[in-house]
C-alpha positions in Angstrom: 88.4 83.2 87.7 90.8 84.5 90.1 93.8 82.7 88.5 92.6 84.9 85.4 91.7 88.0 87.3 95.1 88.9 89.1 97.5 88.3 86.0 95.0 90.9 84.6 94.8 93.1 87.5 98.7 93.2 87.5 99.0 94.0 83.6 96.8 96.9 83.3 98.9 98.2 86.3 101.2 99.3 83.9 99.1 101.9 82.3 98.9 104.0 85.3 101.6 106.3 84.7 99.7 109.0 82.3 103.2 109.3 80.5 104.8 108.1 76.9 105.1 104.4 78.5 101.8 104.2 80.0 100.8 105.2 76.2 103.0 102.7 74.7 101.6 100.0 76.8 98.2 100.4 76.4 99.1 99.9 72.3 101.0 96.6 73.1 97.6 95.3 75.6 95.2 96.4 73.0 97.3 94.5 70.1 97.3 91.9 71.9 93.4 91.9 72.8 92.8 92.1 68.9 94.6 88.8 68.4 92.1 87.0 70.9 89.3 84.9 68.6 85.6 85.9 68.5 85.7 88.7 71.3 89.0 90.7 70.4 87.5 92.9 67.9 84.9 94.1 70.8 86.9 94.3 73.5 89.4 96.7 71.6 86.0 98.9 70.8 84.9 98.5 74.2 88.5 99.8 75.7 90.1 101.8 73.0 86.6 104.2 72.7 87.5 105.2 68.9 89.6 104.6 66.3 93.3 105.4 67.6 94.7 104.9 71.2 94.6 108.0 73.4 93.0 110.0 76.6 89.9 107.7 76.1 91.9 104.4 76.1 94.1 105.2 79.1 91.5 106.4 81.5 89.2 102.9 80.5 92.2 101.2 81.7 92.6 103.4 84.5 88.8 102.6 85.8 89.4 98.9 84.9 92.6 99.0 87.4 91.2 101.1 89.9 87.9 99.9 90.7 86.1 97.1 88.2 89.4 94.7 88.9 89.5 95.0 92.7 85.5 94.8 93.5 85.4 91.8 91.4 88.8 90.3 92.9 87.3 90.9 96.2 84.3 89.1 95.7 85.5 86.2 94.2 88.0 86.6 97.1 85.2 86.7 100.0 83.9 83.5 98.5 86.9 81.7 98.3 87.4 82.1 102.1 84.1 81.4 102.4 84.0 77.7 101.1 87.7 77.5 102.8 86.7 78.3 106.5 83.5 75.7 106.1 85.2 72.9 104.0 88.8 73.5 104.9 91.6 72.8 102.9 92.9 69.8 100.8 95.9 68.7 99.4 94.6 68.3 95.5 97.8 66.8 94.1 98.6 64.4 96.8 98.0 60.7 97.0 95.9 61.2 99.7 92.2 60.2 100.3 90.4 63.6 100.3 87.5 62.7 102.3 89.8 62.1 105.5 92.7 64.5 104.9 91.7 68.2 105.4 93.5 71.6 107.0 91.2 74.0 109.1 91.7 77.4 107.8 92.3 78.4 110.6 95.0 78.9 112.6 97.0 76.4 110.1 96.0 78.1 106.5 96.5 81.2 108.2 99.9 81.6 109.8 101.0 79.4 106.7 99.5 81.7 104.3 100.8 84.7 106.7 104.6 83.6 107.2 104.8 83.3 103.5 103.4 86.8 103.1 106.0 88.1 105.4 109.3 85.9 103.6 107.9 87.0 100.0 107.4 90.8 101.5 110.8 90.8 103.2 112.8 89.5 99.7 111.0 91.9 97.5 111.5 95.1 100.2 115.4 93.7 99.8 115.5 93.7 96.3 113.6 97.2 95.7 115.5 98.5 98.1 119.2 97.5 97.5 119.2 96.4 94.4 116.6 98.4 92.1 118.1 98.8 88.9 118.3 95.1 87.6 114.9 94.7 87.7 114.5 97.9 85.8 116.1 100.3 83.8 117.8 103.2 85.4 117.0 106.7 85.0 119.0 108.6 82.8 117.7 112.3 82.3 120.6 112.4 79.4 119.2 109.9 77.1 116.2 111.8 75.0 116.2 108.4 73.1 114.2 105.9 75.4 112.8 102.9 74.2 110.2 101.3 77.0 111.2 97.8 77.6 109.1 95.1 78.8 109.1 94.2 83.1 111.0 91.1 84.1 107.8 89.4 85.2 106.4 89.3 81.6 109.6 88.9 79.8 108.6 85.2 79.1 104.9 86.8 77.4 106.8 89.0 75.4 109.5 86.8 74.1 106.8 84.2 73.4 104.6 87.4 71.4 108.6 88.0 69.6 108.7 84.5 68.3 105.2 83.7 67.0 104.5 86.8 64.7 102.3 87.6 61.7 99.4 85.3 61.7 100.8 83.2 64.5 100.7 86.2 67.2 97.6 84.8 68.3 99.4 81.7 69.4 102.0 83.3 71.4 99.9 86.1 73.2 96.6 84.1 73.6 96.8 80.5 73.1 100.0 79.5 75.3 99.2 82.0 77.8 95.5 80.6 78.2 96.7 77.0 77.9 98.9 77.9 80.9 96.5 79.1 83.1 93.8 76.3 81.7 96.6 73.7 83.1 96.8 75.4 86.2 92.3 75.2 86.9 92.2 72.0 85.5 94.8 70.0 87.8 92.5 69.6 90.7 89.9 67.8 88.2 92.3 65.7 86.1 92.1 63.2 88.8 89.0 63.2 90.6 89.2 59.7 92.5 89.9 59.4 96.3 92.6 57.9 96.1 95.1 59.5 93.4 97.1 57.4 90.8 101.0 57.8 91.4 101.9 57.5 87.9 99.1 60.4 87.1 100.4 62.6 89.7 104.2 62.0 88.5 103.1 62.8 84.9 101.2 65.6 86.6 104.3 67.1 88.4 106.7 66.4 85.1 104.5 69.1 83.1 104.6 71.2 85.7 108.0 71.5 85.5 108.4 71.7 82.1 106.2 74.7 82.0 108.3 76.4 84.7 111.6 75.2 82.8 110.1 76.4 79.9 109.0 80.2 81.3 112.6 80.5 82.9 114.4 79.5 80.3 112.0 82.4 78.1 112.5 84.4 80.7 116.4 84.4 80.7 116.0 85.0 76.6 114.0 88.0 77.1 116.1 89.6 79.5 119.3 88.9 77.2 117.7 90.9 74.8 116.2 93.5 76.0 118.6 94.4 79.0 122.1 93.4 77.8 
């Protein structure tokens, strides 16, 4: 649920600016929620509140950002920490016997957790703040002709949504997307024995790089078109 919950948390963050890209957005999200199978149709009623996108739409994404998302993420989050600081921690992909090899939360899980906190903080601080504009577009008060262009951290969704159009949207904006984050929940469980099969596990760690081949690589496409 959580794996679910913060890609979704980080999405309709877009929408927060009340402004012609917060606008446009909120068209491309709901698009893309009419494409998903059996509950698109009433999730667009739910969020859109009437026939067209407008006022209604952005401020049910606003209250979805601003306080349904986080209570829930919290929750799930006190929970999570919960079970960790009873059971500790294992290593699920290693070949390792669970039963016997277990972190304590705490102090290891937490200075771990804490020093990568500080190293990802420190590189994004450096980018934001020296570098700004290749992550992003930069302003132009000239140019009455903008076109909104998608973030770098979803360029891989959107070139995937470019290639599969028509009736195949479905595939690219729900289908890969969900299969990507059903991968991710289900490696724990794909090998539930003590004692974990190196073959599995190499298998295993092969997908897992294909997939993150496979995202730069649409990544790197996305950013050629849209930026260059």
């Amino acid at each position: 649920m959580i794996l679910l919950l913060v890609p979704a948390f980080i999405i309709t963050g877009d929408l927060l600016p009340w402004d012609q890209k917060g606008y446009w957005s909120t068209q491309v999200r709901i698009s893309i929620m009419r494409s998903v199978p059996f509950v698109g149709d009433f999730m667009v009623r739910l969020l859109q509140g009437g026939p067209l996108t407008g006022i209604v739409a952005l401020t049910r994404f606003y209250v979805l950002h601003i306080l349904f998302l986080p209570v829930l993420l919290t929750f799930l989050l006190v929970i999570h920490f919960h079970f960790l600081i009873q059971r500790g921690l294992s290593d699920s992909l290693s070949g390792d016997n669970l039963s016997t090899k277990t972190v304590r939360f705490f102090p290891v899980m937490v200075n771990r957790w804490l020093i990568l906190f500080l190293c990802v903080t420190l590189v994004l601080g450096l980018i934001s703040w020296y570098w700004p504009a290749p992550l992003g577009d930069p302003a132009d008060p000239t140019d009455s002709t903008y076109v909104p262009k998608p973030e770098w951290w979803v360029l891989f969704l959107n070139q995937l949504v470019s290639i599969f159009k028509g009736p195949l949207s479905v595939v690219g904006s729900v289908v890969i997307p969900g299969g990507l984050v059903g991968f991710l929940i289900a490696l724990p469980f794909i090998d539930s024995s003590p004692e974990r099969h190196p073959a599995r596990r190499k298998m295993v760690m092969l997908v897992a790089a294909i997939i993150a081949i496979a995202v730069l690589a649409l990544s790197i496409m996305g950013y050629l078109e849209h930026h260059v």
